[in-house]
C-alpha positions, 0 to 999 in steps of 0.5 A: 831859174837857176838852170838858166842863169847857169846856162846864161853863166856858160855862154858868157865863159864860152863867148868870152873864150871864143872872142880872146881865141879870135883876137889872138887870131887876128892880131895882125889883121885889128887894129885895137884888138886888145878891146876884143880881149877885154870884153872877152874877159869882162864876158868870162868874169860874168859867167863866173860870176853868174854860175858862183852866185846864182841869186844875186845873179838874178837880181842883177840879169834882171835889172840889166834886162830893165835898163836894156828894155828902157834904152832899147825903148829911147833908141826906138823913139829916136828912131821914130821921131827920125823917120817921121822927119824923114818922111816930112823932109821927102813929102816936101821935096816932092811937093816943091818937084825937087827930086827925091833921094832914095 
């Protein structure tokens, strides 16, 4: 377990690197880069943390993949209850020969 929040702690120190080096990069090019510095950061601030305090890091991975699963499972069933009036809306076009949008 803690091999993989280490691995998990590296990522975010190497990802977080990478994101700085490619807001210094395109400084011209972004608007607001300095949002792609501070997550870069907020992201190394993580895997220092995850790899100084392996177990409190394990608790807290846990619950993010808890909160993670549940807004993923809400965005899922927004989802749904969309395509399904999608598909009402498309079924009563049809019905009143209207054409029906791609």
């Amino acid at each position: 377990m803690f091999v993989l929040l280490w691995l998990i702690g590296f990522r975010a120190v190497v990802t977080g690197g990478l994101q700085i080096a490619t807001a210094v990069r395109l400084r011209r090019e972004l608007k607001n880069e300095w949002l792609l510095v501070l997550s870069g950061l907020i992201s190394i601030a993580f895997g220092i943390y995850v790899a100084a305090f392996p177990q409190q890091s394990a608790i807290v991975v846990m619950l993010l993949i808890g909160i993670y699963a549940i807004a993923f499972g809400i965005t899922l069933i927004g989802l749904a209850v969309r395509l399904r009036q999608h598909r009402h809306h498309l079924a009563t076009a049809a019905d009143h020969g209207q054409a029906v949008p791609a």
